[in-house]
C-alpha positions in Angstrom: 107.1 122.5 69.9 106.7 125.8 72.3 108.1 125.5 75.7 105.3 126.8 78.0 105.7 127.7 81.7 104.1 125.1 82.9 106.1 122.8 81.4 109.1 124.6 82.7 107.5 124.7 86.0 106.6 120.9 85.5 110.4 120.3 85.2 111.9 122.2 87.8 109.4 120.6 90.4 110.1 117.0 89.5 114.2 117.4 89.1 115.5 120.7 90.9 117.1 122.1 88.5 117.0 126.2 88.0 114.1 127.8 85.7 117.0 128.1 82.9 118.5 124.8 83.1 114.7 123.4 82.4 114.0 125.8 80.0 117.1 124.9 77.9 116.5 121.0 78.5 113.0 121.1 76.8 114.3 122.8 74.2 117.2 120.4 73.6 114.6 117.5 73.8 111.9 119.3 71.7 109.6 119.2 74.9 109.5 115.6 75.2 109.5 115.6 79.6 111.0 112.6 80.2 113.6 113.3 77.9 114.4 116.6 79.6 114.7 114.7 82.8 117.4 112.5 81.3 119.2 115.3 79.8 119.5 117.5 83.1 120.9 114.5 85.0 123.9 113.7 82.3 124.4 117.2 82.6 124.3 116.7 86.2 122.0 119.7 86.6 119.1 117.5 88.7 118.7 116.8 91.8 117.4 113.4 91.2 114.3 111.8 88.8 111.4 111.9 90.7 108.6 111.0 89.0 106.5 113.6 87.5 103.2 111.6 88.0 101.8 113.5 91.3 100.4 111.7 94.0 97.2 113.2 94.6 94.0 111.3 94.9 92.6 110.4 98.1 91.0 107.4 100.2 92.7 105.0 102.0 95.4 101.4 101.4 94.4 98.5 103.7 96.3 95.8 104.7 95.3 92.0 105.5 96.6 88.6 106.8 95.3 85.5 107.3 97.9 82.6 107.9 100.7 83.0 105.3 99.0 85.5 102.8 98.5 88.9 102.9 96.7 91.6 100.7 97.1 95.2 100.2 93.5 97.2 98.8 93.3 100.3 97.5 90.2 102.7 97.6 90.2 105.7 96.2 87.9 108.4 97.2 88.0 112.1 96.0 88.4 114.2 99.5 90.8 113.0 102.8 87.6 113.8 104.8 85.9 110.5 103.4 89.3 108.9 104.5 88.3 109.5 107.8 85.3 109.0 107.5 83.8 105.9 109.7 81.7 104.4 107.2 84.0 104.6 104.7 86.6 103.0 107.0 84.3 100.4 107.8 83.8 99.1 104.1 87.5 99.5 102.9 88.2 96.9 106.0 85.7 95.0 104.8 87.1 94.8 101.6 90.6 93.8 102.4 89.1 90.9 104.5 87.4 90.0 101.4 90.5 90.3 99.6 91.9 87.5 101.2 89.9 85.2 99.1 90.4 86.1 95.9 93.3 86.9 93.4 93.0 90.3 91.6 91.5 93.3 91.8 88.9 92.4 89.0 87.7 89.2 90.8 87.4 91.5 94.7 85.1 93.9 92.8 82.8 90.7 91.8 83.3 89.2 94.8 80.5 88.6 97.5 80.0 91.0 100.3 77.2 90.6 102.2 75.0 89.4 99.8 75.9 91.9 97.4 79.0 92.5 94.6 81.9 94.7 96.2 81.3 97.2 93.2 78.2 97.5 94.3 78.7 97.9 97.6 80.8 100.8 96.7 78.4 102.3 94.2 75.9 102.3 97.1 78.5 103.8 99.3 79.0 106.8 96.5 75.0 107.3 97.1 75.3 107.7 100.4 78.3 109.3 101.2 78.2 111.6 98.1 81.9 110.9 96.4 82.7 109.4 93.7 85.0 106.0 94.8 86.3 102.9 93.3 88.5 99.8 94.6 91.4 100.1 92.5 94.5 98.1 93.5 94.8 94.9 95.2 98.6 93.0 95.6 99.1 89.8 97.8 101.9 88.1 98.4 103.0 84.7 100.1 105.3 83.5 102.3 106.1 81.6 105.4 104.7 84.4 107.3 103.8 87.3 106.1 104.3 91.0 108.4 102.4 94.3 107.4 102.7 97.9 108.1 100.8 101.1 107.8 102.2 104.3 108.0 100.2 107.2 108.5 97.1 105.3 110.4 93.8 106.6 109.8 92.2 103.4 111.5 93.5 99.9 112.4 95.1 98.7 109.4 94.6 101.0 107.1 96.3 104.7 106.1 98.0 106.3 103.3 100.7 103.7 102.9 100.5 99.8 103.0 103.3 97.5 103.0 103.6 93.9 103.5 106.5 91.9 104.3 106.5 88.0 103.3 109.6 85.8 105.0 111.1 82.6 105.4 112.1 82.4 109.3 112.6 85.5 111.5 110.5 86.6 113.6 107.4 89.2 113.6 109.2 91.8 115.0 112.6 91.7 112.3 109.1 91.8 109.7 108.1 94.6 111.4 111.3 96.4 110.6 112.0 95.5 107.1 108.4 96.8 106.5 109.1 100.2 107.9 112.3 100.4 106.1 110.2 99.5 102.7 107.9 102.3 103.7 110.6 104.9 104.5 113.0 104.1 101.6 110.7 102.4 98.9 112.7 99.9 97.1 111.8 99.4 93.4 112.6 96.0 93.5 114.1 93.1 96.2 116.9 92.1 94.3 118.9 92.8 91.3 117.4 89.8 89.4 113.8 91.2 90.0 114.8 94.6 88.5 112.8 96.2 85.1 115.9 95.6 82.5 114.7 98.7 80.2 114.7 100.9 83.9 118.4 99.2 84.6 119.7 100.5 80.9 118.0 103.7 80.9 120.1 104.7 83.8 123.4 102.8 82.9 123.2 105.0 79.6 122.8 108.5 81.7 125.6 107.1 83.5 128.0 106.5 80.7 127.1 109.8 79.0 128.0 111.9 82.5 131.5 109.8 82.8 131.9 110.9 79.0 131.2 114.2 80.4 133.9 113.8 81.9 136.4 113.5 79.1 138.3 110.8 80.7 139.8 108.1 78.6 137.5 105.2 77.6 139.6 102.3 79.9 138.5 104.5 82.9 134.9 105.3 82.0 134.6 102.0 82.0 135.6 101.7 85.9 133.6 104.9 86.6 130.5 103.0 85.3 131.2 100.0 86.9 131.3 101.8 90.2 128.3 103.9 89.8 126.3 101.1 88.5 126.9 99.3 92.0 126.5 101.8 94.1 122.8 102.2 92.1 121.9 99.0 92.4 122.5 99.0 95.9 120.9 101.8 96.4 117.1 100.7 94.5 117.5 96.9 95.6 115.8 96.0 99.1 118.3 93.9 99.7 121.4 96.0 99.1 119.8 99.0 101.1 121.4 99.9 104.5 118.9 98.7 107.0 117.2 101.9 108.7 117.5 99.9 111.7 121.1 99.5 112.0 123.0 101.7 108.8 126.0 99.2 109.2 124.3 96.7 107.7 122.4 95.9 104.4 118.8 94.7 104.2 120.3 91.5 103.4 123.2 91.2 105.9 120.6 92.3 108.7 117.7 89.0 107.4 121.1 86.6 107.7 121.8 87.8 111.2 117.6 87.4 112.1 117.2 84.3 110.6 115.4 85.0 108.1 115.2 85.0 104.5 113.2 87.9 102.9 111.0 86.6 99.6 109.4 89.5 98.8 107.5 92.9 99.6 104.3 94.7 98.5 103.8 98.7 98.8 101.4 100.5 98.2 100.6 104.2 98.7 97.5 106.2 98.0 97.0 107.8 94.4 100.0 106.4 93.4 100.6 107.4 89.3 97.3 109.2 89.6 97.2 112.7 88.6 94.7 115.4 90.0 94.6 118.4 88.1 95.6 121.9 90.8 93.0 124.1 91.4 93.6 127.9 91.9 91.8 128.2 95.2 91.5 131.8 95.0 90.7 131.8 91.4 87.9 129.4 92.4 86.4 131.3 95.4 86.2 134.7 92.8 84.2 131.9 90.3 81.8 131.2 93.2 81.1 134.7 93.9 80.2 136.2 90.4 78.1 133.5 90.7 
């Protein structure tokens, strides 16, 4: 397979590792990008695996309780001015109210508002407004109580990123915090048990090829990989996270001392895993004026 520059390019953005580096990876892994990825990181040439999915479609993440539930809706729009847009703002809170009374994202879109579907609603919205739009995400989650927080506001309860909190004691403003810390650090999972086992082996294996790397006798990869898989797991686990709050404790040594036990989160940021294909602005604007 040829290795193109944009693939190169592709590579170095999502890992940090220098032009040759990616070059040689793809090559090594026949151009297969997540492959690549892998590679650079037993050779410890990256940075770190970001995803290479770019966040880049628009509209807003609102948030909703009601007693000890609590949704998070997505609506996707194609510009940020519709975002802040009041009309637009206005329907995506009506939606997360409706939210509340049903249990996916398939059954909100059929759902009544004001006399009328929530799909339509928005297909009526897209006539008037002018963008294409859809409802695409909804999560809730249960608990004793149930704490949200939005980062990046664009109108009460609602912005680029949604989290919500559910908890078994504690108080609203220990919810409060463990929210912002899920927005800040973005946990894949709250404990080890809840982890994706093929996401826990994939990175055990980069971690036994680096220690092998290493050349060290087998007895002692061993340890090496015992130790790195701890300090990894404490690392994507809620739980085992140092609290933003107070660094000297974990996530979960922090909920013992509030009171509270945490039962699980929802997070939820706009575009997520949705690629938008980058324009050449100046290419464009030359389009435009030969017309």
């Amino acid at each position: 397979m040829a290795i193109t520059a944009a693939m190169v390019k592709e590579l170095r953005d999502s890992t940090g590792a220098g032009m040759m580096d990616a070059k040689k990876a793809l090559t090594e892994t026949s151009g297969d990008l997540e492959a690549a990825v892998d590679w650079l990181r037993t050779k410890g040439l990256a940075k770190a695996a970001k995803k290479s999915g770019r966040t880049a479609a628009e509209g807003l993440v609102a948030v909703s309780v009601s007693g000890n539930k609590g949704v998070a809706v997505e609506v996707n729009s194609e510009t940020d001015f519709v975002a802040k847009n009041a009309e637009f703002q206005k329907m995506v809170g009506d939606i997360a109210q409706v939210a509340l009374t049903v249990s996916d994202v398939d059954a909100l879109n059929a759902a009544d508002l004001g006399g009328k579907t929530v799909a339509d609603v928005v297909k009526d919205k897209v006539a008037t407004i002018g963008e294409n739009m859809n409802v695409r995400r909804m999560v809730s989650i249960e608990g004793d109580s149930v704490v949200s927080y939005v980062h990046n506001a664009a109108a009460d309860g609602m912005g680029n990123i949604g989290v919500l909190v559910a908890l078994k004691g504690g108080d609203e403003a220990f919810g409060k915090q463990v929210a912002m810390h899920v927005a800040a650090v973005n946990p894949a999972s709250l404990s080890e048990a809840d982890l994706d086992a093929d996401y826990v082996a994939r990175e055990k294996a980069i971690l036994v090829e680096q220690a092998r790397e290493s050349g060290k006798p087998e007895q002692v990869i061993e340890k090496m990989i015992e130790g790195r898989m701890k300090k990894f797991l404490s690392e994507v686990t809620l739980l085992g996270q140092s609290f933003v709050i107070n660094p000297d404790l974990t996530v979960e040594a922090a909920a013992k001392e509030a009171g509270a036990e945490i039962l699980g989160f929802v997070r939820l940021v706009v575009g997520e895993g949705i690629e938008k294909a980058e324009e050449d602005f100046a290419a464009e604007v030359m389009k435009t004026a030969k017309g």
